[in-house]
C-alpha positions in Angstrom: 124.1 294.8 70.7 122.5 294.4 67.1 118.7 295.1 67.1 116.5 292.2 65.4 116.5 294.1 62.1 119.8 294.1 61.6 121.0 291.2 62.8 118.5 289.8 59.9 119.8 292.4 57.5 123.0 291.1 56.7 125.4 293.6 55.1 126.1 292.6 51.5 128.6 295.7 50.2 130.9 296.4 52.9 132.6 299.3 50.9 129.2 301.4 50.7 127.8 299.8 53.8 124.6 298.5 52.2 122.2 296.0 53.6 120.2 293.3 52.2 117.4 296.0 52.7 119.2 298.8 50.4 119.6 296.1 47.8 115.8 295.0 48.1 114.8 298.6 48.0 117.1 299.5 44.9 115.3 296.7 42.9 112.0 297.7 43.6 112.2 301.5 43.4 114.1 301.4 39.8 113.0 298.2 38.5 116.9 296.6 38.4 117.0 293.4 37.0 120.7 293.0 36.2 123.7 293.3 38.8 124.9 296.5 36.6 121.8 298.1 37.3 121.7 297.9 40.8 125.4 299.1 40.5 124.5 301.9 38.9 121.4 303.2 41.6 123.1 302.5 44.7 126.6 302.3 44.2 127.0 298.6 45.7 129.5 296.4 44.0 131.5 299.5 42.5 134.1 299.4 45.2 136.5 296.1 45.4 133.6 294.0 43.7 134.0 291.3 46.1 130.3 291.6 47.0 128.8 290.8 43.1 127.8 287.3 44.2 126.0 288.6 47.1 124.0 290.9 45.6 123.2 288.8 43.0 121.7 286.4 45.6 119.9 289.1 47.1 118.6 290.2 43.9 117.6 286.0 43.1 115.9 285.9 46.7 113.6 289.0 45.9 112.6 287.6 42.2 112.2 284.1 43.9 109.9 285.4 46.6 107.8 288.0 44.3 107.3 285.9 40.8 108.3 282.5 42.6 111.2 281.7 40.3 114.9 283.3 40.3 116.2 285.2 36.8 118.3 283.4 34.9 120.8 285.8 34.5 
């Protein structure tokens, strides 16, 4: 049985099995701003690239909730 956290920590790269939370963490501890980035620092995306759009959303959801708007990248 999934604990709370991750059942609300949906996985987002299924090739590196990262989280929403690795994503999250990845942007604030280097600063990403740009899919490539976060690429680069965690890996996520580099494998089949199906998850791009996810962690883009991820990476909108953060910038939405910290500066109250989404890039717009």
């Amino acid at each position: 049985m999934a604990t709370i956290e991750t059942a609300n920590d949906k996985m987002v790269c299924y090739c590196y099995g990262l989280r929403e939370s690795d994503i999250q963490q990845t942007v604030q501890l280097h600063g990403c701003q740009e899919l490539q980035a976060v690429m680069s620092c965690s890996g996520a995306g580099t494998g089949c690239t199906a998850c791009h759009r996810r962690i883009q959303a991820v990476m909108n959801k953060q910038a939405t909730e910290t500066y109250g708007a989404a890039p717009l990248k």
